[in-house]
RODO-2510 file (C-alpha; in nm, 4 decimals, decimal comma):
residues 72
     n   res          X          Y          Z
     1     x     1,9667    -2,0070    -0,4575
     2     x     1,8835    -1,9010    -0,0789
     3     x     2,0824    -2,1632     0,0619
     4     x     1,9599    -2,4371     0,3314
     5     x     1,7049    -2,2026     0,4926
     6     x     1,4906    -2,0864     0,1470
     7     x     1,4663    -2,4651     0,1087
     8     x     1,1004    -2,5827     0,0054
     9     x     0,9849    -2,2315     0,0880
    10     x     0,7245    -2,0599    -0,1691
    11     x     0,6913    -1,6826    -0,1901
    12     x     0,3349    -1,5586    -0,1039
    13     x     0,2446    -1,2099    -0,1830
    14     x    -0,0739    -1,0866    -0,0607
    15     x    -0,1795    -0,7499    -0,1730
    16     x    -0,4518    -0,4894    -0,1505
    17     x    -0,5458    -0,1583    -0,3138
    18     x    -0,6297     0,0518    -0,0463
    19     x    -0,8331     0,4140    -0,0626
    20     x    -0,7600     0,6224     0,2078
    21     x    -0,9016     0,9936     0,3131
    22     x    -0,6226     1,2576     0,1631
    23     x    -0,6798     1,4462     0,5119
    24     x    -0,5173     1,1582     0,7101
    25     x    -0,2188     1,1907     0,9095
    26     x     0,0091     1,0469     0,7468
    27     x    -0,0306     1,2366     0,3970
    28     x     0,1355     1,1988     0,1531
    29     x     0,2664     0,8737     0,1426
    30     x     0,5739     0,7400    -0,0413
    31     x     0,6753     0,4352    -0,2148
    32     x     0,9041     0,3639     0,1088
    33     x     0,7064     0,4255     0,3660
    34     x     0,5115     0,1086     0,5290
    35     x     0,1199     0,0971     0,6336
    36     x    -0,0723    -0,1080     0,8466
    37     x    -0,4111    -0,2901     0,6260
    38     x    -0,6142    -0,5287     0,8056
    39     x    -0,3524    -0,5722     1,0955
    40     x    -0,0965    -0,6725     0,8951
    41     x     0,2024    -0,4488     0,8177
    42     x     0,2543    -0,3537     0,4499
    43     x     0,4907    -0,2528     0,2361
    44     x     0,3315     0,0700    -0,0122
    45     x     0,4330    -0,0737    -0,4009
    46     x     0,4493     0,1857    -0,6863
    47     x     0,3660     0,5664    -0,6774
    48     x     0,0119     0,6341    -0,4425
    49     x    -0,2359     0,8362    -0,6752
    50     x    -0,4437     1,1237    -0,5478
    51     x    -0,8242     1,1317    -0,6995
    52     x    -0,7745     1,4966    -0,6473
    53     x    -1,0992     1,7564    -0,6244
    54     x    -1,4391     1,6415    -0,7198
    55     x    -1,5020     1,9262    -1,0933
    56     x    -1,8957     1,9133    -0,9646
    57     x    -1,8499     1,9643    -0,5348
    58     x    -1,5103     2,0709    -0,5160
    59     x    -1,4686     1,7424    -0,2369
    60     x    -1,1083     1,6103    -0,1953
    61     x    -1,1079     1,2417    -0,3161
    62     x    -0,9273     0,9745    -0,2010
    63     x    -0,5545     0,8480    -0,1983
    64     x    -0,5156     0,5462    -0,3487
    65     x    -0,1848     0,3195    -0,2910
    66     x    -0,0936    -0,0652    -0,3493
    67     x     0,0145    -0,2175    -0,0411
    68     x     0,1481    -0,5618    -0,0509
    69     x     0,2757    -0,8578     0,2309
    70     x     0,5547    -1,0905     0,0886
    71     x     0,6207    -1,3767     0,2674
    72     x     0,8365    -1,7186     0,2293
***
């Protein structure tokens, strides 16, 4: 499988759970799009999930979104 090139090659996946502000630019996110997390690009894995409105100071929470780095 992978021919000549995927030849003693392991697959590393490095990911994070990242919360970011809901006011940010790039709101909302989607399973497609890609992020940058400690200056690495990432891919965004599964559906982002919005913490929504605080019931006691009515304060936007955050956005909260896998992203992960596969390599190998």
């Amino acid at each position: 499988m992978g021919g000549d090139q995927q030849q003693a090659r392991d697959t590393v996946i490095v990911g994070w759970t990242v919360y970011a502000p809901p006011g940010h630019p790039q709101m909302p996110l989607r399973t497609t799009d890609r992020v940058v997390v400690r200056g690495v690009e990432c891919q965004i894995t599964g559906e982002p999930g919005d913490w929504g409105r605080s019931p006691f100071t009515g304060t936007r929470g955050p956005v909260q979104f896998a992203a992960d780095r596969v390599t190998g």
